[in-house]
PDB file of N, CA, C and O in Angstrom:
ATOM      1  N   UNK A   1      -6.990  51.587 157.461  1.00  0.00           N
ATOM      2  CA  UNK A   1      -5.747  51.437 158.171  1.00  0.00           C
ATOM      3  C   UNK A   1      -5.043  52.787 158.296  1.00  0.00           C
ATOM      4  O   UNK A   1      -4.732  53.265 159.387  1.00  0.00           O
ATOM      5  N   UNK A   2      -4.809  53.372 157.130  1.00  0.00           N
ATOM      6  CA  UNK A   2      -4.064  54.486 157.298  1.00  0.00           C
ATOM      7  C   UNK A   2      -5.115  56.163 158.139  1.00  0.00           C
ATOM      8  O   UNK A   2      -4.567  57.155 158.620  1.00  0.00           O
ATOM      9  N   UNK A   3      -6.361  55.960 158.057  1.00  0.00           N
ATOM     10  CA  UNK A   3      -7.126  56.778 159.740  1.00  0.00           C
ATOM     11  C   UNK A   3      -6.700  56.369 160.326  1.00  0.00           C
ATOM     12  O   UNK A   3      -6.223  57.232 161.063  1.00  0.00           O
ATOM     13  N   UNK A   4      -6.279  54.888 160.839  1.00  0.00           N
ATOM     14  CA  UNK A   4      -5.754  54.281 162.684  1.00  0.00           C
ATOM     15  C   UNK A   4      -4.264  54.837 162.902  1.00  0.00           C
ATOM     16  O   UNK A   4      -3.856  55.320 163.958  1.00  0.00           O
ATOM     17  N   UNK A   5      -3.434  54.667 161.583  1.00  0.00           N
ATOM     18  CA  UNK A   5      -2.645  55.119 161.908  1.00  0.00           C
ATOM     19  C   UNK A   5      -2.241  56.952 162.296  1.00  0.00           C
ATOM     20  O   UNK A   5      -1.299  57.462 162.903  1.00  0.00           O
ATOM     21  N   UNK A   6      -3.414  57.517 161.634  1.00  0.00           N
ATOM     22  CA  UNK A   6      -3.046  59.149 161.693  1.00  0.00           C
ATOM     23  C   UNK A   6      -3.598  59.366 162.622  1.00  0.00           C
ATOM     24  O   UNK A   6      -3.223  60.342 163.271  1.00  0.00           O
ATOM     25  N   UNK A   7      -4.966  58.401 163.214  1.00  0.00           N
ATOM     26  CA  UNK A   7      -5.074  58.800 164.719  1.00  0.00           C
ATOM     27  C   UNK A   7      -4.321  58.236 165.675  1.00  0.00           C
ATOM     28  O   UNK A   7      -4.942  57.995 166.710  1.00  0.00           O
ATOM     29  N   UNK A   8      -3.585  58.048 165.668  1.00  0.00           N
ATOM     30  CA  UNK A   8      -2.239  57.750 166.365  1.00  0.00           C
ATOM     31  C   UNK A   8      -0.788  58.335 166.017  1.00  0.00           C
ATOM     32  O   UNK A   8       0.284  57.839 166.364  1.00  0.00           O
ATOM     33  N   UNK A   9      -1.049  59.885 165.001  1.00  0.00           N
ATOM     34  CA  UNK A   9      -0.390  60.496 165.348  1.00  0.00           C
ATOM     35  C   UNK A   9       0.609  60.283 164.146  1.00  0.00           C
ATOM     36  O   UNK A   9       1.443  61.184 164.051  1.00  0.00           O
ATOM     37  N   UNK A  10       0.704  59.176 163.117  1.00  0.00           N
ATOM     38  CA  UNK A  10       1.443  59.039 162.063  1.00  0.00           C
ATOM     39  C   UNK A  10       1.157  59.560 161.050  1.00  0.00           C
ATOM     40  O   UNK A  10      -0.050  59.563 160.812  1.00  0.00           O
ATOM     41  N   UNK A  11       2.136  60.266 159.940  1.00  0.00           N
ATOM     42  CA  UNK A  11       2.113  60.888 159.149  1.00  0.00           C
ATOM     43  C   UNK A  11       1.480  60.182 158.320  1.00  0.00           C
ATOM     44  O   UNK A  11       1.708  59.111 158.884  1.00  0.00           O
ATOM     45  N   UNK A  12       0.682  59.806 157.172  1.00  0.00           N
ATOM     46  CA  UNK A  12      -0.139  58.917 156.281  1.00  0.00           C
ATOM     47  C   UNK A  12       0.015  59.580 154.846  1.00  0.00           C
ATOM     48  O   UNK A  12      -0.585  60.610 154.537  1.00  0.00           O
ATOM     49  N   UNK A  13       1.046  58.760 153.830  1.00  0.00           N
ATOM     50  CA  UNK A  13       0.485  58.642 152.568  1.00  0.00           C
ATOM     51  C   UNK A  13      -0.395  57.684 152.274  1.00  0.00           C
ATOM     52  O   UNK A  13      -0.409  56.465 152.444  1.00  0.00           O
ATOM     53  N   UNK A  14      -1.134  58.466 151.799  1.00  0.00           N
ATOM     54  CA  UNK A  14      -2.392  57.459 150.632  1.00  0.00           C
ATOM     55  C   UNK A  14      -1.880  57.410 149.307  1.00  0.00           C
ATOM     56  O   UNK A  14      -1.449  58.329 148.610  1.00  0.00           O
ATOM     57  N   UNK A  15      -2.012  55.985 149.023  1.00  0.00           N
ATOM     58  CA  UNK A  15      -1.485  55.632 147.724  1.00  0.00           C
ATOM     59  C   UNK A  15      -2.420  55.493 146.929  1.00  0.00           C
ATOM     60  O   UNK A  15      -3.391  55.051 147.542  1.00  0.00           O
ATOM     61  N   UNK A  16      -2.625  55.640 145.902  1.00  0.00           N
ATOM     62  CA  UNK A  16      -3.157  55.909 144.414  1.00  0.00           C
ATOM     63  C   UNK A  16      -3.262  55.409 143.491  1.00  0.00           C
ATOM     64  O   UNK A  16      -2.416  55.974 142.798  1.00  0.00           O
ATOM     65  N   UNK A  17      -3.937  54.350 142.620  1.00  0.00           N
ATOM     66  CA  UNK A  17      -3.760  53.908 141.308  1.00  0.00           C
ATOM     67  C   UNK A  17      -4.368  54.959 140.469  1.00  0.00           C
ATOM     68  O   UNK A  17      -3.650  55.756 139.866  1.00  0.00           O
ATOM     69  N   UNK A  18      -5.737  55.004 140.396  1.00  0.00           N
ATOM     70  CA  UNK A  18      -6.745  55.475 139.878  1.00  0.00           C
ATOM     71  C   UNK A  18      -7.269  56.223 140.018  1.00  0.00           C
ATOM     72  O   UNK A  18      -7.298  57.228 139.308  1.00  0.00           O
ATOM     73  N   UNK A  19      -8.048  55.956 141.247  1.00  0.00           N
ATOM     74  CA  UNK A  19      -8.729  57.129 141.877  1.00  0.00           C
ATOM     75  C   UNK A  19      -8.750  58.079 142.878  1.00  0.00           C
ATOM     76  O   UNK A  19      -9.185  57.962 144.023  1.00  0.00           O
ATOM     77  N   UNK A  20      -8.038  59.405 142.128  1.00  0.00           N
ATOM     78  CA  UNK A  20      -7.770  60.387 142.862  1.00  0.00           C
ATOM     79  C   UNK A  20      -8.859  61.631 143.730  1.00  0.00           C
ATOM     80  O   UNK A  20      -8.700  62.731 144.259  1.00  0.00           O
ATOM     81  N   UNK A  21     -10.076  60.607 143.466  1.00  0.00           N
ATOM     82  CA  UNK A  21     -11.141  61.482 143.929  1.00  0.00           C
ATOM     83  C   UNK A  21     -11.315  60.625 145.810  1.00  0.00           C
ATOM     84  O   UNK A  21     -11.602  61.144 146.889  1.00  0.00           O
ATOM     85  N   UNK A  22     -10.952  59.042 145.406  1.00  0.00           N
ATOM     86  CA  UNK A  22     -11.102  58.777 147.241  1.00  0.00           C
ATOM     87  C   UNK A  22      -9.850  58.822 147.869  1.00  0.00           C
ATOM     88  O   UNK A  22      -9.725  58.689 149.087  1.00  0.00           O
ATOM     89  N   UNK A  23      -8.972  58.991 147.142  1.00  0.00           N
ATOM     90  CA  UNK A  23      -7.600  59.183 147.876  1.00  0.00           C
ATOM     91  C   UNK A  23      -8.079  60.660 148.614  1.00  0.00           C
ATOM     92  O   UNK A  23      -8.242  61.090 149.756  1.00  0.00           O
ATOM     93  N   UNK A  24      -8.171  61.045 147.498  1.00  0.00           N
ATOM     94  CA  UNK A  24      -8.345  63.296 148.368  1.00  0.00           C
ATOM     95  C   UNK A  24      -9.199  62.772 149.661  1.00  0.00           C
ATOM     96  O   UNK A  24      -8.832  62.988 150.816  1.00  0.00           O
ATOM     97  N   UNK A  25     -10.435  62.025 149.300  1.00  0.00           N
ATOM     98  CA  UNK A  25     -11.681  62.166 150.593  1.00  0.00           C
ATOM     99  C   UNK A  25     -10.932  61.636 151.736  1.00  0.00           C
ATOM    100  O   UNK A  25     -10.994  62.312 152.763  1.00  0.00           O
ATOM    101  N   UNK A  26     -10.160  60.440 151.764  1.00  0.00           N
ATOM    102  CA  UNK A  26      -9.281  59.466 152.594  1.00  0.00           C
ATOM    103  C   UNK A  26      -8.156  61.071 153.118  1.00  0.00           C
ATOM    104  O   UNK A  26      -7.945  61.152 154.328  1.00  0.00           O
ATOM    105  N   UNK A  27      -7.779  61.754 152.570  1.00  0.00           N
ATOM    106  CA  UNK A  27      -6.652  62.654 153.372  1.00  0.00           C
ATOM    107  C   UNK A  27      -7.810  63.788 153.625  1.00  0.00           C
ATOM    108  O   UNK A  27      -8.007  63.938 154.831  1.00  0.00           O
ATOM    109  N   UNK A  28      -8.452  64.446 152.973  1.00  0.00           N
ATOM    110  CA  UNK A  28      -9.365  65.279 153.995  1.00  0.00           C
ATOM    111  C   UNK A  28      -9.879  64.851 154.943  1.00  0.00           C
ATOM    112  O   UNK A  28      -9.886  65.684 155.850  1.00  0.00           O
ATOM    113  N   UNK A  29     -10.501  63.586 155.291  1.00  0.00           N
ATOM    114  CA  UNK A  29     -11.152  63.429 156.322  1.00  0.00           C
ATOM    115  C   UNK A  29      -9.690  63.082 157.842  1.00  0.00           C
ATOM    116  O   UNK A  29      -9.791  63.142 159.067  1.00  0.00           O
ATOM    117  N   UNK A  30      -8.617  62.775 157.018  1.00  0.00           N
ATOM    118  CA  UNK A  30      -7.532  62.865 157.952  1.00  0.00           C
ATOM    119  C   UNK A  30      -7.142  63.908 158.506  1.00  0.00           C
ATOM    120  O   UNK A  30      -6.778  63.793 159.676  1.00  0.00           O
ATOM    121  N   UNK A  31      -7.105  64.811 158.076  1.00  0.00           N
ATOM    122  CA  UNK A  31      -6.854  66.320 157.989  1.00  0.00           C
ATOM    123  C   UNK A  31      -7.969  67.355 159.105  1.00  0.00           C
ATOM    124  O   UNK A  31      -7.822  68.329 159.844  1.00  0.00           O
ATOM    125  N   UNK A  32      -9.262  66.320 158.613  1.00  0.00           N
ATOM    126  CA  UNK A  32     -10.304  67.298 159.635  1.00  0.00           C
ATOM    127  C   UNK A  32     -10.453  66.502 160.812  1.00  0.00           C
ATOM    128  O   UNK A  32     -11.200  66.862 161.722  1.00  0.00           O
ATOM    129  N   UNK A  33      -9.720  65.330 160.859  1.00  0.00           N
ATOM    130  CA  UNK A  33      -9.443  64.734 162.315  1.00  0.00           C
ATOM    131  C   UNK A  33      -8.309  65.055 163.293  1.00  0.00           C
ATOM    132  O   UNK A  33      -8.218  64.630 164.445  1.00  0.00           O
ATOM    133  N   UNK A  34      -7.332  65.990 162.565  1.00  0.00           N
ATOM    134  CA  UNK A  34      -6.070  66.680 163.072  1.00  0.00           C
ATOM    135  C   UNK A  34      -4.890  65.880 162.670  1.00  0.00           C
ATOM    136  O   UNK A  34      -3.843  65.976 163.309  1.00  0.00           O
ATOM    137  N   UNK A  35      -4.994  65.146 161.712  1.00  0.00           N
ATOM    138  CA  UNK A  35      -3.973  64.498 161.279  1.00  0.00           C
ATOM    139  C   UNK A  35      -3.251  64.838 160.263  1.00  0.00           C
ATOM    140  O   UNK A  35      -3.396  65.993 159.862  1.00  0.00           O
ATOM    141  N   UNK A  36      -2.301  63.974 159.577  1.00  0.00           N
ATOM    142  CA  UNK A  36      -1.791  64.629 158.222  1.00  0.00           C
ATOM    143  C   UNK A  36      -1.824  63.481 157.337  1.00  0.00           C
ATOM    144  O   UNK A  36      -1.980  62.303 157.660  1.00  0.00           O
ATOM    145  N   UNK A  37      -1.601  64.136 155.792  1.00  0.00           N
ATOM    146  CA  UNK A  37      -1.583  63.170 154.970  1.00  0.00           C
ATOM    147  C   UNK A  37      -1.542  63.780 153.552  1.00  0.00           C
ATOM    148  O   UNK A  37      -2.101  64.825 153.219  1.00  0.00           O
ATOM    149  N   UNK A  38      -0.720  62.892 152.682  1.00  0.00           N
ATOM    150  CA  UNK A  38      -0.957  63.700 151.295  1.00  0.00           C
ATOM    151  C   UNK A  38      -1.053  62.314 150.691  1.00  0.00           C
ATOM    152  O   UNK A  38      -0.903  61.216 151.226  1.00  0.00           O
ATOM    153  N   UNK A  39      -1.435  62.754 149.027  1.00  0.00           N
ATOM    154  CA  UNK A  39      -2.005  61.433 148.129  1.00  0.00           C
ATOM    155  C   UNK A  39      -0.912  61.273 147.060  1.00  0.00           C
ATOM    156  O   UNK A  39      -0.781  62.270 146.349  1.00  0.00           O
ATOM    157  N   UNK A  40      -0.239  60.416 146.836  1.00  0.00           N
ATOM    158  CA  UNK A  40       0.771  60.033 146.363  1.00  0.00           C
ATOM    159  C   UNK A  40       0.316  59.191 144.648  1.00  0.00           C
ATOM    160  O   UNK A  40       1.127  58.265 144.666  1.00  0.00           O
ATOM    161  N   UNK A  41      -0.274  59.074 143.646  1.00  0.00           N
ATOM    162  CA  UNK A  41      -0.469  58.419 142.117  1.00  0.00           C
ATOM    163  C   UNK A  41       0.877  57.547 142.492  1.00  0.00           C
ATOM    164  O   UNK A  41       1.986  58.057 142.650  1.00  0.00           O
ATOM    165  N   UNK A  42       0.569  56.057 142.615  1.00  0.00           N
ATOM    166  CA  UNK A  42       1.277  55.003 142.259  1.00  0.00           C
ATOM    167  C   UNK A  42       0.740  54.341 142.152  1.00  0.00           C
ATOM    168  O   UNK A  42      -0.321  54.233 142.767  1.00  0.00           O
ATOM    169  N   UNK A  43       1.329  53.222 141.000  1.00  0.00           N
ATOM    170  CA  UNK A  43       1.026  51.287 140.659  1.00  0.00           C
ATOM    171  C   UNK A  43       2.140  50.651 141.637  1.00  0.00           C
ATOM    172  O   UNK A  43       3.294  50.638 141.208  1.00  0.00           O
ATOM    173  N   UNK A  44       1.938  50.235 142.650  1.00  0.00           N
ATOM    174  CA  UNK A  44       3.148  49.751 143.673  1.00  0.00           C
ATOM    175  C   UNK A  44       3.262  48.185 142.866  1.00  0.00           C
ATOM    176  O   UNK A  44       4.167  47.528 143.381  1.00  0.00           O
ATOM    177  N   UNK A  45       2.574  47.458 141.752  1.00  0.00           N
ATOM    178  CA  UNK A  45       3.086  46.329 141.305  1.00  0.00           C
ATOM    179  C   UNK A  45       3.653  46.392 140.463  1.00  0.00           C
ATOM    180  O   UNK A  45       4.042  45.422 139.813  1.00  0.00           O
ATOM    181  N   UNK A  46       3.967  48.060 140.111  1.00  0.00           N
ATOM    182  CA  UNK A  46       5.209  47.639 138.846  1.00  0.00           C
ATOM    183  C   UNK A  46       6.590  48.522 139.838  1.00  0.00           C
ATOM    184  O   UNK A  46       6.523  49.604 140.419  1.00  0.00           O
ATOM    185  N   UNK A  47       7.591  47.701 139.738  1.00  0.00           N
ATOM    186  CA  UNK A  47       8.463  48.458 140.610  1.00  0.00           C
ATOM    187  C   UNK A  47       9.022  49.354 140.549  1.00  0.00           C
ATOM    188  O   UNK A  47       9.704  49.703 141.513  1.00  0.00           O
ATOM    189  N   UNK A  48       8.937  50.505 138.763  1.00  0.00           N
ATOM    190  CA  UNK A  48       9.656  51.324 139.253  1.00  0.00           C
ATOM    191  C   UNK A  48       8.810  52.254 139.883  1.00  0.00           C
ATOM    192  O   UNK A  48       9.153  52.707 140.974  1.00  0.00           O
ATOM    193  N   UNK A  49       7.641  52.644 139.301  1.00  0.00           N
ATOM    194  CA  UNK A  49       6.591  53.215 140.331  1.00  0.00           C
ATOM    195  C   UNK A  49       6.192  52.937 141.762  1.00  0.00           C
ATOM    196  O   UNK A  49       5.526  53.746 142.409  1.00  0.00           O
ATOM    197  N   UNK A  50       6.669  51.618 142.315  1.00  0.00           N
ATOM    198  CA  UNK A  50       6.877  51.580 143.798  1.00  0.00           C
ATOM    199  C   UNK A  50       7.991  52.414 144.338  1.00  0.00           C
ATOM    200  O   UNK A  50       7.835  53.005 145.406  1.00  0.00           O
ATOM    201  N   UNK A  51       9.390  52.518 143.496  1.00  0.00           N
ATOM    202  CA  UNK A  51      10.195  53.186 143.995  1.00  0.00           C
ATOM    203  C   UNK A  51      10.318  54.865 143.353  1.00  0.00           C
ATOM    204  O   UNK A  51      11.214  55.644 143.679  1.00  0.00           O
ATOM    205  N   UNK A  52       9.387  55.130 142.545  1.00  0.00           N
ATOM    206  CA  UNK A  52       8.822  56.271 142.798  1.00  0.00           C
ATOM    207  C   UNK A  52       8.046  57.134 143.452  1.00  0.00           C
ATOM    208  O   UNK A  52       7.981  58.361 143.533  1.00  0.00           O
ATOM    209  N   UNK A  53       7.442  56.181 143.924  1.00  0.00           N
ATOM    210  CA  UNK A  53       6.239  56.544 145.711  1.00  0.00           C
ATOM    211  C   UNK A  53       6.965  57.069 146.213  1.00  0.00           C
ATOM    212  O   UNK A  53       6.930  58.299 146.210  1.00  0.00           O
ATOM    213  N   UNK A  54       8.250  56.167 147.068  1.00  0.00           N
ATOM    214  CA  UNK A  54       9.396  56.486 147.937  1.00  0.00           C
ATOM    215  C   UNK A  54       9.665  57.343 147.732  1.00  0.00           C
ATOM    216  O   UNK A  54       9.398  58.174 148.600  1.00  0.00           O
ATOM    217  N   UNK A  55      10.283  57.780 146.657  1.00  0.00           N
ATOM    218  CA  UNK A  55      11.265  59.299 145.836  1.00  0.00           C
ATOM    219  C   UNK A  55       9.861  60.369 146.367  1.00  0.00           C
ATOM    220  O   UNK A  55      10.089  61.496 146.806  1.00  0.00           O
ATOM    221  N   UNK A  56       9.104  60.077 146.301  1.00  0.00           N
ATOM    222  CA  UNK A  56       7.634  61.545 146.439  1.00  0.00           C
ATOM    223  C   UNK A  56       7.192  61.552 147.812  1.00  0.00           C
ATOM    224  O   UNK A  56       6.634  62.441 148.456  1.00  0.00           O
ATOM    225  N   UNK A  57       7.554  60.378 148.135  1.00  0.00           N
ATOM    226  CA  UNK A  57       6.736  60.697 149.850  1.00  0.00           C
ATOM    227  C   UNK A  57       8.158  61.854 150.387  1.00  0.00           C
ATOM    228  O   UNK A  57       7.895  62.606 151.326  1.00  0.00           O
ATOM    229  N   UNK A  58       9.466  61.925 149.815  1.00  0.00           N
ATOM    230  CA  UNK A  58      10.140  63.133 150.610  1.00  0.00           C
ATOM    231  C   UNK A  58      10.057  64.182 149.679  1.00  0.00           C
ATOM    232  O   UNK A  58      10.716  65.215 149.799  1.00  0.00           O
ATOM    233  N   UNK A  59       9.180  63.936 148.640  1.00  0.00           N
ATOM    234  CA  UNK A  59       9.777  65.383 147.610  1.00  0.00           C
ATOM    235  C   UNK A  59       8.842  66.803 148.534  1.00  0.00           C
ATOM    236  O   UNK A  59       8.109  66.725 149.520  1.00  0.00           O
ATOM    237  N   UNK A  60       9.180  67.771 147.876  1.00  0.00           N
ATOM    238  CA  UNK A  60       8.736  69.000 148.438  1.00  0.00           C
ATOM    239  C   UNK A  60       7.762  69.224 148.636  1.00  0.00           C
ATOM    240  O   UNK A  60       7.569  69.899 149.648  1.00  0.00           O
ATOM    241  N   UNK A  61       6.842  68.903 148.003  1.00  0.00           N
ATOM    242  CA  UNK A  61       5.232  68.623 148.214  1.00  0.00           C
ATOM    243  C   UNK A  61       5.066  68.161 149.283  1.00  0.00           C
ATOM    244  O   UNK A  61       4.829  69.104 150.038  1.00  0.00           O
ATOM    245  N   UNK A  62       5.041  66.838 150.045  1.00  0.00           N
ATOM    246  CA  UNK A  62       5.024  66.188 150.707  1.00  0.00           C
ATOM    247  C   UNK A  62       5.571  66.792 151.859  1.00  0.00           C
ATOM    248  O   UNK A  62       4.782  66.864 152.801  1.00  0.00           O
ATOM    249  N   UNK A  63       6.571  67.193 152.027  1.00  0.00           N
ATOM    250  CA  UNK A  63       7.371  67.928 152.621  1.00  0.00           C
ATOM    251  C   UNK A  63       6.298  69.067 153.544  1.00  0.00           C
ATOM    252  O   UNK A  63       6.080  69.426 154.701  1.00  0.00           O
ATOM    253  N   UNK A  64       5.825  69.322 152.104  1.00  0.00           N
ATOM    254  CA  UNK A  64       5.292  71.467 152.946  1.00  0.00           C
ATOM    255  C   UNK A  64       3.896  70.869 153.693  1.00  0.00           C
ATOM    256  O   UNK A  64       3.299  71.490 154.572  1.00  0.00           O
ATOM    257  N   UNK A  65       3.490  69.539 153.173  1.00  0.00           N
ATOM    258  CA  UNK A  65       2.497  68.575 154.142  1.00  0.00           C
ATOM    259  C   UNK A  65       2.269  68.735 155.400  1.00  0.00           C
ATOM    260  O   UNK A  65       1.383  69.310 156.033  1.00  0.00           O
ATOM    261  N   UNK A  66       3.323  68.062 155.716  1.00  0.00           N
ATOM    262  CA  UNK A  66       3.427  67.629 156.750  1.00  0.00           C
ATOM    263  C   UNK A  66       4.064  68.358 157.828  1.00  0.00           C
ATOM    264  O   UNK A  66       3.745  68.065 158.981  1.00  0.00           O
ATOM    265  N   UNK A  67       5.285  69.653 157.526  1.00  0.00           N
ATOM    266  CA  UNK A  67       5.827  70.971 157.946  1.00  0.00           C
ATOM    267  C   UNK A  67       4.111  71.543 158.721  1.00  0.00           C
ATOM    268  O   UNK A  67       3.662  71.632 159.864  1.00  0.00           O
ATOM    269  N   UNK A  68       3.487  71.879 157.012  1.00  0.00           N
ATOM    270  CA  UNK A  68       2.059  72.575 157.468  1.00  0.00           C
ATOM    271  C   UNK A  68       1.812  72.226 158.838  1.00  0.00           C
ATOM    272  O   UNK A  68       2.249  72.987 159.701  1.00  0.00           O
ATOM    273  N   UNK A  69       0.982  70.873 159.281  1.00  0.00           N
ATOM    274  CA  UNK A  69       0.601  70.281 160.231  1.00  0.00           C
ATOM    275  C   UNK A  69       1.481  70.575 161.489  1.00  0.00           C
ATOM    276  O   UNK A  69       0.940  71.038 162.494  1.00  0.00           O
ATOM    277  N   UNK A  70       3.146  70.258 161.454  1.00  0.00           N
ATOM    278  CA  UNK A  70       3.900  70.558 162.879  1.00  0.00           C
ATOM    279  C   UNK A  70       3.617  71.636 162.869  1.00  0.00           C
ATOM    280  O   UNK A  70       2.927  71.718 163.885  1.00  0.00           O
ATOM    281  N   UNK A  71       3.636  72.326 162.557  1.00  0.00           N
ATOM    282  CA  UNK A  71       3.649  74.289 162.118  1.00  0.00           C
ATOM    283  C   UNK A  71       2.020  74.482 163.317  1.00  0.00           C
ATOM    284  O   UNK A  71       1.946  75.215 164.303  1.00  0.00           O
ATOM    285  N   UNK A  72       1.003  73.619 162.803  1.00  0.00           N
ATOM    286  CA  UNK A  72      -0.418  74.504 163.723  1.00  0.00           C
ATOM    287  C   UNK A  72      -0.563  73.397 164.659  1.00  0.00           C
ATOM    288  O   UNK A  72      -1.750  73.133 164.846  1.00  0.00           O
ATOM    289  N   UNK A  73       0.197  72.708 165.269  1.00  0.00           N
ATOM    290  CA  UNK A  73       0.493  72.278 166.290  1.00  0.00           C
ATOM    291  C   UNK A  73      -0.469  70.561 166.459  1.00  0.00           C
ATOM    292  O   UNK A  73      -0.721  69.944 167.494  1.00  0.00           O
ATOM    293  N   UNK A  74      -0.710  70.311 165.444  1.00  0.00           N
ATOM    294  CA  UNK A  74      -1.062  68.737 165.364  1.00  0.00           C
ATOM    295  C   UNK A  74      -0.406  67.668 165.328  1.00  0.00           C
ATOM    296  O   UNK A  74      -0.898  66.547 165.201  1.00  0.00           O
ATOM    297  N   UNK A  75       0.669  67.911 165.428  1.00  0.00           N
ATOM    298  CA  UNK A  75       2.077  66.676 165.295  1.00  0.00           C
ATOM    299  C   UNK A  75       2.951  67.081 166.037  1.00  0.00           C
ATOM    300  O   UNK A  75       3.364  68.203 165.747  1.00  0.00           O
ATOM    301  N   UNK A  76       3.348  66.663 166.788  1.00  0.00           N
ATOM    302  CA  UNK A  76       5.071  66.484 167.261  1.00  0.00           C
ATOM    303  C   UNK A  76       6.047  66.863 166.888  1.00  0.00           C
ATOM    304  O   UNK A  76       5.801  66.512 165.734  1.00  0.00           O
ATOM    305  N   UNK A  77       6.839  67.219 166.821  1.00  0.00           N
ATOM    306  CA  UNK A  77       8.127  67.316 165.743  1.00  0.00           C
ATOM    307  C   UNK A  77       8.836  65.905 166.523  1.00  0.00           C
ATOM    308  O   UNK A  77       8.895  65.523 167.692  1.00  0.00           O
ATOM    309  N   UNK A  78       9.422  65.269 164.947  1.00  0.00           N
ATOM    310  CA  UNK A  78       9.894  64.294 165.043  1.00  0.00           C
ATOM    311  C   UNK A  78      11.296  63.936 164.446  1.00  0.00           C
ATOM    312  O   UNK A  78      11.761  62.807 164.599  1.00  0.00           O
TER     313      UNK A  78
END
């Protein structure tokens, strides 16, 4: 789901329990399709770690993400 959405141009966090080795493959292969995306470590069934996702999808990290990408001309500015 989240390739359909970055090939269509949407920014994509990948969310995380465990394994941070297919999250990375899931945003590189976004990345070498011209999309964007960073990998976010959350348990979205315990809630405060759902509302810690939230808090990280704007933190600075995330941030220099997705900047990167408008910056070499793969996104829109939005």
């Amino acid at each position: 789901m989240g390739l359909q959405f970055a090939r269509e141009g949407t920014a994509v966090i990948v969310n995380y329990s465990k394994s941070k080795e297919r999250a990375k493959e899931v945003v590189d292969r976004i990345d070498a399709e011209g999309g964007q995306a960073a990998a976010i470590q959350a348990d979205v069934s315990r809630d405060q770690q759902a509302r810690q996702l939230i808090e990280k999808k704007n933190s600075p990290r995330a941030a220099r993400c997705f900047r990167r990408h408008r910056r070499s001309g793969r996104l829109p500015g939005r």
